[in-house]
MDTraj code that builds the backbone (N, CA, C; nanometers):
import mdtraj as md
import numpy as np

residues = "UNK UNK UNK UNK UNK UNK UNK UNK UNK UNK UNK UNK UNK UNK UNK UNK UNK UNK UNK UNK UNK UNK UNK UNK UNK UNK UNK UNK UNK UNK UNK UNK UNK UNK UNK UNK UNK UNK UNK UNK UNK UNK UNK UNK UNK UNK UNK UNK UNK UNK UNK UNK UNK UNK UNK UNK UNK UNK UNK UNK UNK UNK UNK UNK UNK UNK UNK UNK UNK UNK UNK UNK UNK UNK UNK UNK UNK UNK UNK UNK UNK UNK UNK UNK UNK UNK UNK UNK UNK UNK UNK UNK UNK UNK UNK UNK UNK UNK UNK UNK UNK UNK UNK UNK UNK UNK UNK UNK UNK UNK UNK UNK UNK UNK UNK UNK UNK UNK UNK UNK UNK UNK UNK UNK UNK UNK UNK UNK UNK UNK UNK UNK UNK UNK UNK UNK UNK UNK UNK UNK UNK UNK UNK UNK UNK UNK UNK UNK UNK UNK UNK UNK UNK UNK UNK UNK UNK UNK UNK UNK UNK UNK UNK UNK UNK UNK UNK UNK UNK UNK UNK UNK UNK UNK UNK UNK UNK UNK UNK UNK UNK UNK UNK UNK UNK UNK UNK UNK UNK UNK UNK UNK UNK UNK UNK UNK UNK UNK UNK UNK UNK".split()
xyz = np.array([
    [0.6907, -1.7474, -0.2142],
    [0.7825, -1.6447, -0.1643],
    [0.7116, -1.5087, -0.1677],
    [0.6971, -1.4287, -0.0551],
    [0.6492, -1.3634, -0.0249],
    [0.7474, -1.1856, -0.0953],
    [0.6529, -1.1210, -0.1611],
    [0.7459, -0.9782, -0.1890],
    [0.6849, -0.9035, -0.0849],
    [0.8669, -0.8396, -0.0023],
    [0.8156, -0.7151, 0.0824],
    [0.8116, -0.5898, -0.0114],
    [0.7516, -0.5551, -0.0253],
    [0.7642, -0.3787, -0.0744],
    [0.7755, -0.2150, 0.0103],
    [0.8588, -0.2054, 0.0377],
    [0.8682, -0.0364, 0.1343],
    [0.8064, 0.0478, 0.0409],
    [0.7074, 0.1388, 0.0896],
    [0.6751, 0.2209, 0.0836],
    [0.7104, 0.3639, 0.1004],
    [0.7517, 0.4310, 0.0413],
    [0.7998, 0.5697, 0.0959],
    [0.7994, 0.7161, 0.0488],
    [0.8304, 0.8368, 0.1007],
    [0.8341, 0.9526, -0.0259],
    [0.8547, 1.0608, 0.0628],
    [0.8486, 1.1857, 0.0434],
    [0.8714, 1.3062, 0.1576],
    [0.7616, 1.3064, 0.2292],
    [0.7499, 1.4211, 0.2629],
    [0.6462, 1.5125, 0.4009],
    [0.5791, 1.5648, 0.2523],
    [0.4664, 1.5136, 0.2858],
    [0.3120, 1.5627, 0.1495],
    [0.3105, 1.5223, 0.0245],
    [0.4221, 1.4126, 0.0029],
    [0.4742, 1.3532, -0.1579],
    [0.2975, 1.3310, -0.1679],
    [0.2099, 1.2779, -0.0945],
    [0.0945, 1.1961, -0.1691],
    [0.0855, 1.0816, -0.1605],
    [0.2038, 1.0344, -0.0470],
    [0.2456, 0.9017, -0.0142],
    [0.0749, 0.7821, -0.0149],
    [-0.0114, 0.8626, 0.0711],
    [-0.1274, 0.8346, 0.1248],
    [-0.2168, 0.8017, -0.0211],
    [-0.2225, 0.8267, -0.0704],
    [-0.3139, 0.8819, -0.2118],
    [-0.2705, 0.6876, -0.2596],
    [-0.0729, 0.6747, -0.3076],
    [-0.0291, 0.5659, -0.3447],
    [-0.1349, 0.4282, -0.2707],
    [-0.0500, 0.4744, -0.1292],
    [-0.1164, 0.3347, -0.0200],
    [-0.2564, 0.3085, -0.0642],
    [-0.3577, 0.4196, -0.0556],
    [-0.5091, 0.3707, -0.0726],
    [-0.5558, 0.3045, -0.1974],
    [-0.4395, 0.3138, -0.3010],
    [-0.4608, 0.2530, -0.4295],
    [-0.4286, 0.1406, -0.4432],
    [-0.2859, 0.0925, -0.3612],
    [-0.2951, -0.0254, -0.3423],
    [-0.3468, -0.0850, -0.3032],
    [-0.4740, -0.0440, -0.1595],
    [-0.5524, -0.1507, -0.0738],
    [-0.6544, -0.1384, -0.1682],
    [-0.6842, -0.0846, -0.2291],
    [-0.8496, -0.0519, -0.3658],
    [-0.7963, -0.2199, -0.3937],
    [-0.6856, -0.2163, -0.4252],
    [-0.6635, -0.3471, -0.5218],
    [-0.5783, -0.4840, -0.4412],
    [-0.6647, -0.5099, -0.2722],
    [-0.6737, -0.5686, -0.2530],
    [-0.5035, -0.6098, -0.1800],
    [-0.4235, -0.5121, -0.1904],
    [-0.2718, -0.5956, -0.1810],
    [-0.2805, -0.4974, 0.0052],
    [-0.2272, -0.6112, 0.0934],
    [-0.1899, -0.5975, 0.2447],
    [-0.1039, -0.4546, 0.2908],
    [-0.1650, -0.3721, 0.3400],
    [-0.0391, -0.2358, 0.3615],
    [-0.0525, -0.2341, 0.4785],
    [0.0708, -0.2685, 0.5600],
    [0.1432, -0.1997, 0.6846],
    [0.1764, -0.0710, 0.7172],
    [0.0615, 0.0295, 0.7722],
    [0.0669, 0.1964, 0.7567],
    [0.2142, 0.2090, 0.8941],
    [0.3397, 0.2509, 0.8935],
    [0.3695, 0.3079, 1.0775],
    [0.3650, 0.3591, 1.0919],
    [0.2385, 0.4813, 1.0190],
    [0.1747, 0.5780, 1.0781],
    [0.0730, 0.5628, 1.1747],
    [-0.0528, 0.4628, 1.1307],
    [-0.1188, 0.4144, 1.2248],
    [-0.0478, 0.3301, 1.3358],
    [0.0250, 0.2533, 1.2933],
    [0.1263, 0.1763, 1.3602],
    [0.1530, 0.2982, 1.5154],
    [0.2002, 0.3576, 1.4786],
    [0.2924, 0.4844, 1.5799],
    [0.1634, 0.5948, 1.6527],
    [0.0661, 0.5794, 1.5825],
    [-0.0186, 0.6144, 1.6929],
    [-0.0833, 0.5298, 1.8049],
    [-0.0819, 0.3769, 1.7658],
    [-0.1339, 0.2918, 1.8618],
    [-0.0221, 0.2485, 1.9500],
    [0.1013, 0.2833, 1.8996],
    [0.2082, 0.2417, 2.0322],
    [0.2433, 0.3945, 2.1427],
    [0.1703, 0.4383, 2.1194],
    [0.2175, 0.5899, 2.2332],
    [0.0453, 0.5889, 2.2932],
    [-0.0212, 0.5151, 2.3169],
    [-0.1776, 0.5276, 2.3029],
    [-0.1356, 0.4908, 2.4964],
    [-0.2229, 0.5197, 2.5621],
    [-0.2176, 0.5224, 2.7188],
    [-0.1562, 0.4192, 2.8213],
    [-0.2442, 0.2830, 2.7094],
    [-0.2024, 0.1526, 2.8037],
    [-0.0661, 0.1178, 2.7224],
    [0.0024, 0.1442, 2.6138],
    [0.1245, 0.0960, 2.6054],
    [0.2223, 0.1536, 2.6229],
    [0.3551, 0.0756, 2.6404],
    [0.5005, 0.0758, 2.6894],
    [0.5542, 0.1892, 2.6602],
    [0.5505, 0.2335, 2.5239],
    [0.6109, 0.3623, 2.4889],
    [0.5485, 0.5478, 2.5177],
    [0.4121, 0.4816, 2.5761],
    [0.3711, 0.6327, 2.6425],
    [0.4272, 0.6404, 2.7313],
    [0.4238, 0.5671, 2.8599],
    [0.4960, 0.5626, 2.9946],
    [0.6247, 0.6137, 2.9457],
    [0.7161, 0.5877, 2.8678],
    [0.8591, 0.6231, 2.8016],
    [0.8422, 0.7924, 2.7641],
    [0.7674, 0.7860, 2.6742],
    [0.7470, 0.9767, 2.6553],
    [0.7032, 1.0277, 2.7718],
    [0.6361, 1.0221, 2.8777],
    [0.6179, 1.0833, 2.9300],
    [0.6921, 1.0972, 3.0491],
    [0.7649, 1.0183, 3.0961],
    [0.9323, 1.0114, 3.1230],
    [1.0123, 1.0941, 3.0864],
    [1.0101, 1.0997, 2.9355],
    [1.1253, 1.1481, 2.8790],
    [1.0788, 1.3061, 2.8370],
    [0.9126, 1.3549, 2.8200],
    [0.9323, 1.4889, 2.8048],
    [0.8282, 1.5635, 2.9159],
    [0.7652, 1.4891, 2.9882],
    [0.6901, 1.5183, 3.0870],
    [0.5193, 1.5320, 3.0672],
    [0.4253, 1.6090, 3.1925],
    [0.3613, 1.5573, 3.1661],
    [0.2278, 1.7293, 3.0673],
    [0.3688, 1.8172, 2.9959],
    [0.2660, 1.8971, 2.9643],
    [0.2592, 1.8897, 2.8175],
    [0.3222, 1.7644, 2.8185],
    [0.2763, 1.7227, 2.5896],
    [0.1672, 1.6219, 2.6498],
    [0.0242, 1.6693, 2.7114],
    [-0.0836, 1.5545, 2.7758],
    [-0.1777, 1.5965, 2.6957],
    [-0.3144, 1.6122, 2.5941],
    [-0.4341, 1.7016, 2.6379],
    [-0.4995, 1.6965, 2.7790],
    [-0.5869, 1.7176, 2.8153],
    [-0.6873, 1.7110, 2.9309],
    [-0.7045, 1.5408, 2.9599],
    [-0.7064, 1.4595, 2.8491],
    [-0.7611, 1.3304, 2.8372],
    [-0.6796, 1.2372, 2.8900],
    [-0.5410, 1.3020, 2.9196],
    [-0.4005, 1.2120, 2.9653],
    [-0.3625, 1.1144, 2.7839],
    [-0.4067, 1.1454, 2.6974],
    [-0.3353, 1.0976, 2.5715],
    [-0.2589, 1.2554, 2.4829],
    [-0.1508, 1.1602, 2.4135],
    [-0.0492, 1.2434, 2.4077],
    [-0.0848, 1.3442, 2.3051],
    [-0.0421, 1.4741, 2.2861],
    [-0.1184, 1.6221, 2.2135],
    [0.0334, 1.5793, 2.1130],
    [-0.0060, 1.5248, 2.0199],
    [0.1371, 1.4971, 1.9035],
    [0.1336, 1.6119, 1.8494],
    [0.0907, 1.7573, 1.8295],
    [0.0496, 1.8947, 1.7508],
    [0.2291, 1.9535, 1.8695],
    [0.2106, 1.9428, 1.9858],
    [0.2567, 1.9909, 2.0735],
    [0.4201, 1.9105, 2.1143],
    [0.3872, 1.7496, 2.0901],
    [0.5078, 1.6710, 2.0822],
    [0.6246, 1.7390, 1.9707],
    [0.5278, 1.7414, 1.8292],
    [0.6425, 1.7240, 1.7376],
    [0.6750, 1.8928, 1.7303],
    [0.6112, 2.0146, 1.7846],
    [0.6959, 2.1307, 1.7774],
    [0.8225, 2.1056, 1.9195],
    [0.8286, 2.0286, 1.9688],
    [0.9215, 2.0776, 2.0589],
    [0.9847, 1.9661, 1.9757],
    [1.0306, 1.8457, 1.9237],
    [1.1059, 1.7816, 1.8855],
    [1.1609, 1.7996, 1.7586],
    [1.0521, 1.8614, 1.6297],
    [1.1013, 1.9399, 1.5078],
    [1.2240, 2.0062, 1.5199],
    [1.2531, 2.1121, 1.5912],
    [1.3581, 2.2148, 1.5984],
    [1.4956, 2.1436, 1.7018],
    [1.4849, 2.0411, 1.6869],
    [1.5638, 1.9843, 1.8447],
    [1.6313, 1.8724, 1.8073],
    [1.7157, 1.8483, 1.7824],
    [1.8096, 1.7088, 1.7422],
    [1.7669, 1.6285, 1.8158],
    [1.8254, 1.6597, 1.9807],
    [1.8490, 1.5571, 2.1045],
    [1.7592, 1.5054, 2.1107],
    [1.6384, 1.5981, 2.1033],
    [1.4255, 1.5481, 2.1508],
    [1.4254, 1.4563, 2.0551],
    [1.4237, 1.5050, 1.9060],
    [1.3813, 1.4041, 1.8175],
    [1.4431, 1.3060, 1.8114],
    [1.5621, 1.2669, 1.8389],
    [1.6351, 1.1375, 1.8988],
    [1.5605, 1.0438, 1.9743],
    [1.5704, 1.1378, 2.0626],
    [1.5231, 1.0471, 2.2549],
    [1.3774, 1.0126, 2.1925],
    [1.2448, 1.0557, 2.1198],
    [1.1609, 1.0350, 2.0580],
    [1.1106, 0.9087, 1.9834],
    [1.2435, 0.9576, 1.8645],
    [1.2562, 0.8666, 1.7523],
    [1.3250, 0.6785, 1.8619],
    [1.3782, 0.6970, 1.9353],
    [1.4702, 0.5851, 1.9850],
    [1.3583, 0.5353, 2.0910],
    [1.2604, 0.5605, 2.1256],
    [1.1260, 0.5225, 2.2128],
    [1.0809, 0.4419, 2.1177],
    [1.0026, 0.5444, 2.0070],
    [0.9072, 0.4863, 1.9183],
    [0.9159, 0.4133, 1.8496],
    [1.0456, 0.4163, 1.7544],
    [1.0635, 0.3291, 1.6268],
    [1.1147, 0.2212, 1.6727],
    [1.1663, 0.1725, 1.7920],
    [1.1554, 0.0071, 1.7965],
    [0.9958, -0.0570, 1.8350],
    [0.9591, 0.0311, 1.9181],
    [0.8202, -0.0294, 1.9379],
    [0.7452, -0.0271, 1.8034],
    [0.7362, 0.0834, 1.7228],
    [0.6366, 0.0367, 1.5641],
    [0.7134, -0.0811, 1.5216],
    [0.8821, -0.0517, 1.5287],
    [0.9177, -0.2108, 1.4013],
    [0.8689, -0.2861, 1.4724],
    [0.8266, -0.3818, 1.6125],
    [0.8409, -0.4766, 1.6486],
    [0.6394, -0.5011, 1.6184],
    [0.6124, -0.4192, 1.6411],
    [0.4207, -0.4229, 1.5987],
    [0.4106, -0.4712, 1.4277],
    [0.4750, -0.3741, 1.3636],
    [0.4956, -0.3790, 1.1980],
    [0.5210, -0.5831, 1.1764],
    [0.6371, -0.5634, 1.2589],
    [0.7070, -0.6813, 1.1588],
    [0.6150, -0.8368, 1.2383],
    [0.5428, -0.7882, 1.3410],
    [0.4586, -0.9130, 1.4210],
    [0.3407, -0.9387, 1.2718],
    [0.2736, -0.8074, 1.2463],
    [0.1701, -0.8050, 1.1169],
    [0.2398, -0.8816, 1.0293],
    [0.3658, -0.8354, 0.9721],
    [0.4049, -0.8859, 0.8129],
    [0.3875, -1.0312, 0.8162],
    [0.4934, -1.0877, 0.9245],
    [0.4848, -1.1958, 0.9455],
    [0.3475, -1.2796, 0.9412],
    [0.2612, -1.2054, 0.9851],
    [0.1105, -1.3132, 0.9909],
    [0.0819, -1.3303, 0.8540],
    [0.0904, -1.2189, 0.7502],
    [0.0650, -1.2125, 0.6180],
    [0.1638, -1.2688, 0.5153],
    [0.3024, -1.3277, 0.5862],
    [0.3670, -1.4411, 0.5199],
    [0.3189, -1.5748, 0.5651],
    [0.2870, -1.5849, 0.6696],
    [0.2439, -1.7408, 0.6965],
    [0.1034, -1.7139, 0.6249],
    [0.0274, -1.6394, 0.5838],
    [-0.0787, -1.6801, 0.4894],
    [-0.0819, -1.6671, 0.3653],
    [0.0749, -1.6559, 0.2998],
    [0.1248, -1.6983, 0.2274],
    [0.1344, -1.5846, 0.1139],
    [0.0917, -1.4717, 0.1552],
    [0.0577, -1.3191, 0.0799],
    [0.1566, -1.3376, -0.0006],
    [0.1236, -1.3309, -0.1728],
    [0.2088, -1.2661, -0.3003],
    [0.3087, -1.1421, -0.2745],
    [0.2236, -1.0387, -0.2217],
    [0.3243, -0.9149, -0.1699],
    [0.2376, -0.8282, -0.0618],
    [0.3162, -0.7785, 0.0064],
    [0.3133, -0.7480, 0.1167],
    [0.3658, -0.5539, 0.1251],
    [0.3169, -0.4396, 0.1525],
    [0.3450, -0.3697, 0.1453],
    [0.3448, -0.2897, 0.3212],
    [0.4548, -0.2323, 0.3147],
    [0.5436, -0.1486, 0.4632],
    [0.5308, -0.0109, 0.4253],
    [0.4423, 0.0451, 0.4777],
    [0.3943, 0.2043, 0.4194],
    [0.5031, 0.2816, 0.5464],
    [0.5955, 0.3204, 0.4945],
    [0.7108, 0.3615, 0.5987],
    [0.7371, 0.5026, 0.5742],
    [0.7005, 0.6305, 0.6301],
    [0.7689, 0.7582, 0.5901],
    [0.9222, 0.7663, 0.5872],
    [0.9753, 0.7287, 0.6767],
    [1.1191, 0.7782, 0.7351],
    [1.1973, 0.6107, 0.7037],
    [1.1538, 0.5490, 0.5673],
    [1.2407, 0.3889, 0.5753],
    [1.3953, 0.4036, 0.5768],
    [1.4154, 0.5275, 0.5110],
    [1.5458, 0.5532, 0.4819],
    [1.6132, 0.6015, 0.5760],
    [1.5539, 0.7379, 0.6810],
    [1.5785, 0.7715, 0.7839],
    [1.6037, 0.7019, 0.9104],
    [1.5061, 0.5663, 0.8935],
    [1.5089, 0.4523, 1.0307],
    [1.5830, 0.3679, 1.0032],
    [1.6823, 0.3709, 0.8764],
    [1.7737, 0.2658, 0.8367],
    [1.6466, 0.1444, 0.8538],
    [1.5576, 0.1069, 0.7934],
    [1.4328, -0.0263, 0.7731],
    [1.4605, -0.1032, 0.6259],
    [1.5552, -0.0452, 0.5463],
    [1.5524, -0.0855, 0.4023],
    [1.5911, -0.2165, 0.4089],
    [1.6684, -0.3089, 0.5074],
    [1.7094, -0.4310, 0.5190],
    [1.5645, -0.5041, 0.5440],
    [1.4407, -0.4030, 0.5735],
    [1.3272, -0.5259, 0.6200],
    [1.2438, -0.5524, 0.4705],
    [1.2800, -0.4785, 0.3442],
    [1.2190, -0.4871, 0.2549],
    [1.2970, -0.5108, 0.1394],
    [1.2313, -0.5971, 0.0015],
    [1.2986, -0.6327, -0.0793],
    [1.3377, -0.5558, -0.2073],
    [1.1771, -0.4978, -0.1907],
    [1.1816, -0.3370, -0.3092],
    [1.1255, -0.2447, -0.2405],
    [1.2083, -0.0657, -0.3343],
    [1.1670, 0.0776, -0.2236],
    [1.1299, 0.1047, -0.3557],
    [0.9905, 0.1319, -0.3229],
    [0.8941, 0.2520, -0.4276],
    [0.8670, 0.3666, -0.3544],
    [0.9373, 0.4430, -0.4092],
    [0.8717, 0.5961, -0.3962],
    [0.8363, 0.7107, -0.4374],
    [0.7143, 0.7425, -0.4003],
    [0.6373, 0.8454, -0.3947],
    [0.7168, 0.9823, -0.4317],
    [0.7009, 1.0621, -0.5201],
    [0.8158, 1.1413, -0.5627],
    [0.7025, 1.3142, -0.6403],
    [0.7642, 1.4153, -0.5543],
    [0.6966, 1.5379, -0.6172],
    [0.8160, 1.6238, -0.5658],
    [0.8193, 1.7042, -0.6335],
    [0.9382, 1.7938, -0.6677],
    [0.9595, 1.9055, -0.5365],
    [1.0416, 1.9449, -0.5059],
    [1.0596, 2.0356, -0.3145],
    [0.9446, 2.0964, -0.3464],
    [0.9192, 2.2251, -0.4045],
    [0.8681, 2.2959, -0.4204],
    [0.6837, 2.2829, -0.3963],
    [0.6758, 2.2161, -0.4687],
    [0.5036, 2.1040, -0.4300],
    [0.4968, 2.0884, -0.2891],
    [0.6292, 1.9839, -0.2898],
    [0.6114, 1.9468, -0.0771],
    [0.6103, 2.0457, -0.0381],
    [0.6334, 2.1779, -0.0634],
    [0.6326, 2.3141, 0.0779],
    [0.4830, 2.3650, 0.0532],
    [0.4266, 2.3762, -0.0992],
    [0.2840, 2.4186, -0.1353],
    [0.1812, 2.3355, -0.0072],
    [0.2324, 2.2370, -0.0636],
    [0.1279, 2.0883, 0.0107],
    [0.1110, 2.1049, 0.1388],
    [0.2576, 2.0930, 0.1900],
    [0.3149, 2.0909, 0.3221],
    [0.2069, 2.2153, 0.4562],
    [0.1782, 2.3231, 0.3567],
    [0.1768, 2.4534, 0.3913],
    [0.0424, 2.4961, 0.4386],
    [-0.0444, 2.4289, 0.2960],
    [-0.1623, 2.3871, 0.2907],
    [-0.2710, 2.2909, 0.3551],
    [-0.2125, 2.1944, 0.4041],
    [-0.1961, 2.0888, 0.4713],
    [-0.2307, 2.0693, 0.5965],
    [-0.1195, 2.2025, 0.6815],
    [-0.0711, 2.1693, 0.8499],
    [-0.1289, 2.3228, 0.8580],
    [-0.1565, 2.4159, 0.7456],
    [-0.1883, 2.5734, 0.8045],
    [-0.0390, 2.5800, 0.8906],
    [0.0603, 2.5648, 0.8014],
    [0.1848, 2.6128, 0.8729],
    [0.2361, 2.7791, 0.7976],
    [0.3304, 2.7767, 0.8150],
    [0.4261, 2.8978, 0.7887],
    [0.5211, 2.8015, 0.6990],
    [0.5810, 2.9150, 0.6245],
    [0.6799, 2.8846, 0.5106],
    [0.7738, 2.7894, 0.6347],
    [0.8554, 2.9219, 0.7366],
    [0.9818, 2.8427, 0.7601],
    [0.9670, 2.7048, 0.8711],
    [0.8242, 2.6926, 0.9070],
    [0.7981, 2.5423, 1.0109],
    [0.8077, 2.4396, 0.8699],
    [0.7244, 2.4591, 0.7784],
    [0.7055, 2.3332, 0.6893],
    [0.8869, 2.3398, 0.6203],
    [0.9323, 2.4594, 0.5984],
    [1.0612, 2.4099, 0.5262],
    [1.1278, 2.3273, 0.6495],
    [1.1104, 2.3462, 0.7858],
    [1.1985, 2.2794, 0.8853],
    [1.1364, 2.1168, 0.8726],
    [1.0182, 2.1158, 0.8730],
    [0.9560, 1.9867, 0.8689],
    [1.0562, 1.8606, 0.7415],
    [1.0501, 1.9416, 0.6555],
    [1.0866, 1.8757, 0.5065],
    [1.2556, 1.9009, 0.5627],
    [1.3149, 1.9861, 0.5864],
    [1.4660, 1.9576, 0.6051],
    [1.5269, 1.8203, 0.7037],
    [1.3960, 1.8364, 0.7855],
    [1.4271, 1.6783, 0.8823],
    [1.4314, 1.5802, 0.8415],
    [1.3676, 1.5250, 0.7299],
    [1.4370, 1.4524, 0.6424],
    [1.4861, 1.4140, 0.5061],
    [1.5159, 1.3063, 0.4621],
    [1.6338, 1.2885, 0.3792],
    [1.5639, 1.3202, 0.2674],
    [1.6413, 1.4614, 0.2062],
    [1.5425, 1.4938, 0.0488],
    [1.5490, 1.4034, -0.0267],
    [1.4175, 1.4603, -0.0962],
    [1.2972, 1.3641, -0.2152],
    [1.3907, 1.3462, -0.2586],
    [1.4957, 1.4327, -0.3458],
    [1.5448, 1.3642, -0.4362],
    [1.6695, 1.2330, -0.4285],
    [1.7036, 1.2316, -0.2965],
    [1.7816, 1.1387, -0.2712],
    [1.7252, 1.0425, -0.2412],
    [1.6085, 1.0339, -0.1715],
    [1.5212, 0.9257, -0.1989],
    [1.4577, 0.8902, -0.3427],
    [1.4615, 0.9906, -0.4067],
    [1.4299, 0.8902, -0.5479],
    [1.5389, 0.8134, -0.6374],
    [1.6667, 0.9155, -0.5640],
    [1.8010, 0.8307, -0.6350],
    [1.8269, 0.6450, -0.5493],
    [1.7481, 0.6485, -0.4388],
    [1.7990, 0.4906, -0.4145],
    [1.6961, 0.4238, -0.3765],
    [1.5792, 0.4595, -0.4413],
    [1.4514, 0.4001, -0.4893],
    [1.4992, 0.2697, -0.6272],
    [1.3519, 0.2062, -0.5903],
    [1.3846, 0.0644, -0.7166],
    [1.2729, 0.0635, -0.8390],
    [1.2280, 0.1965, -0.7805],
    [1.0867, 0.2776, -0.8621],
    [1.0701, 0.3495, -0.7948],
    [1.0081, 0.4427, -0.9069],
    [0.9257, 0.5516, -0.9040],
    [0.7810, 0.5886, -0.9060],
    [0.6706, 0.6857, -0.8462],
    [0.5693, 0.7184, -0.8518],
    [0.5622, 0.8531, -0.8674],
    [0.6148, 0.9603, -0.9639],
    [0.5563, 1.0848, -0.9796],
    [0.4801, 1.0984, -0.9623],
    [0.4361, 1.2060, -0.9068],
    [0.3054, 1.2150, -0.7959],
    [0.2454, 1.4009, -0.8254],
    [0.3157, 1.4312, -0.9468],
    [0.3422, 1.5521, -0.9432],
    [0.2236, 1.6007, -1.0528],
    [0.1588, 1.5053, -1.1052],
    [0.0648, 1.5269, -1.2040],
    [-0.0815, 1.4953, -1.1651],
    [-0.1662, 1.4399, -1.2594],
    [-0.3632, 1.3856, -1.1573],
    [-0.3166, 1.2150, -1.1193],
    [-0.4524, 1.2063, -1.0699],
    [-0.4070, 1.0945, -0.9357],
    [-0.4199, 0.9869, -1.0847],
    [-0.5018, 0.9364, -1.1742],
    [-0.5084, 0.8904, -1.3199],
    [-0.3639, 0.8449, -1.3563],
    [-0.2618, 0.9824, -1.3696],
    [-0.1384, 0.9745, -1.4218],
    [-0.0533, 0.8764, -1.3360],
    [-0.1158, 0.8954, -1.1382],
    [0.0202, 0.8620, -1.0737],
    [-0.0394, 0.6705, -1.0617],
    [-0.1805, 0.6747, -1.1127],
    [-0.2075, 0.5521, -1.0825],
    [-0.1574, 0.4239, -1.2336],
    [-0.1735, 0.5252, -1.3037],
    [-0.1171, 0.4343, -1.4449],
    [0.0490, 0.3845, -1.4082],
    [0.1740, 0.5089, -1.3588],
    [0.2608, 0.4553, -1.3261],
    [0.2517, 0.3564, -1.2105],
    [0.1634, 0.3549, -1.1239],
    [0.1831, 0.2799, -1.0188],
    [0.1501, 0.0920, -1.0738],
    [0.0365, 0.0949, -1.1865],
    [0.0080, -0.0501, -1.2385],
    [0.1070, -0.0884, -1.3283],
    [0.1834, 0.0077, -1.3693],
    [0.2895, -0.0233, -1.4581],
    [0.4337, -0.0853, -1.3461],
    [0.4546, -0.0448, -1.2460],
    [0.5410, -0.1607, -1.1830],
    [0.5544, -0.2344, -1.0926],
    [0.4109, -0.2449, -1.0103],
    [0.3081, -0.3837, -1.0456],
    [0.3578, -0.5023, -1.1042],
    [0.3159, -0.4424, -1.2385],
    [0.3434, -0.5342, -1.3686],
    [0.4786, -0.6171, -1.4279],
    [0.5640, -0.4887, -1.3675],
    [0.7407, -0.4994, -1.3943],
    [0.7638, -0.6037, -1.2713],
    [0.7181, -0.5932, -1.1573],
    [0.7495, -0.6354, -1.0185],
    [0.6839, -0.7873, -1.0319],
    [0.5704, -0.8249, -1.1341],
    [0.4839, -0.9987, -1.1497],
    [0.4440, -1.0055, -1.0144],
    [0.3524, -0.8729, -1.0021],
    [0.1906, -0.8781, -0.8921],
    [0.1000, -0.8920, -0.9754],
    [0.0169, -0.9790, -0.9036],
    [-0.0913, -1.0286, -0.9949],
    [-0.1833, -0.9454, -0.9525],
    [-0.2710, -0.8435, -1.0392],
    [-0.3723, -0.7681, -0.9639],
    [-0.4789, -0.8563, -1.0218],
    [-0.5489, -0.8720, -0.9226],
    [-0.7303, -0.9177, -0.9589],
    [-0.7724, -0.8472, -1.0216],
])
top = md.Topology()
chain = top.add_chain()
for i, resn in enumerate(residues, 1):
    res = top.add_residue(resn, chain, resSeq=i)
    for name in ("N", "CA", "C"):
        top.add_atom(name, md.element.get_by_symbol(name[0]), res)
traj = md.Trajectory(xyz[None], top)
């Protein structure tokens, strides 16, 4: 029996830092970050859809899509980030869940769904446990800020789009404080592992 594990945490939790520690140690991660850049990529279904739906001056020169330029017009915009979000996120789940699947028929111990928005995309039904990635608002706007070379009030808009850290840590099944050295966040991370009976090599 195969464990799914969701992956998750805010905008700059360190989410990334978690994932690479798990593949160090060998366990399968489903990024739909990479995921979501290869489904808007030229030859597939969901570029033809964006570019439909916002035209053709979110292009660079190259005819692939300028996402710097996508997500300011959809950040500040309910309707955009809708019409966006309702393109993309069936095309990543249906890429995502083609992967998981190959890595249950080869019979994978556990299986990890590196998901930013699991909570936001309503995805929690595709996984059995939500670990997340957890640093306090204040960090995410430092990070956030530091990060993108944004402005205070773009990164606070970024982080208001979705569902705060801390409510994601209230319906989390674990935790990863992330708020201390990477040492600290990796000791909690082998510690429920351990609670969870993953066998690390």
């Amino acid at each position: 029996m195969t464990l799914t594990i969701g992956l998750t945490g805010g905008i700059a939790s360190g989410k990334s830092t978690i994932a690479n520690m798990l593949k160090k140690e060998k366990l399968p991660v489903i990024d739909a970050d990479v995921i979501s850049r290869q489904v808007v990529e030229p030859t597939e279904k969901a570029y033809e859809e964006i570019l439909a739906t916002f035209g053709s001056e979110i292009l660079h020169e190259d005819n692939t899509i300028n996402r710097k330029k996508l997500g300011e017009l959809v950040f500040s915009n309910n309707t955009k980030r809708e019409q966006l979000n309702n393109i993309v996120h069936p095309a990543v789940r249906e890429k995502m869940l083609k992967k998981r699947d190959e890595y249950i028929e080869k019979k994978e111990q556990v299986i990890v769904l590196d998901i930013p928005l699991l909570f936001e995309s309503k995805l929690t039904n595709l996984v059995d446990k939500i670990l997340v990635v957890y640093v306090k608002e204040e960090i995410q706007l430092k990070r956030l800020m530091a990060r993108d070379n944004s402005s205070k009030a773009d990164a606070t808009n970024r982080i208001k789009s979705q569902l705060s850290i801390d409510e994601k840590k209230r319906l989390a099944d674990a935790v990863v404080d992330n708020g201390g050295t990477k040492e600290e966040s990796k000791r909690q991370l082998m510690s429920i592992l351990e609670e969870w009976k993953i066998d690390i090599e």
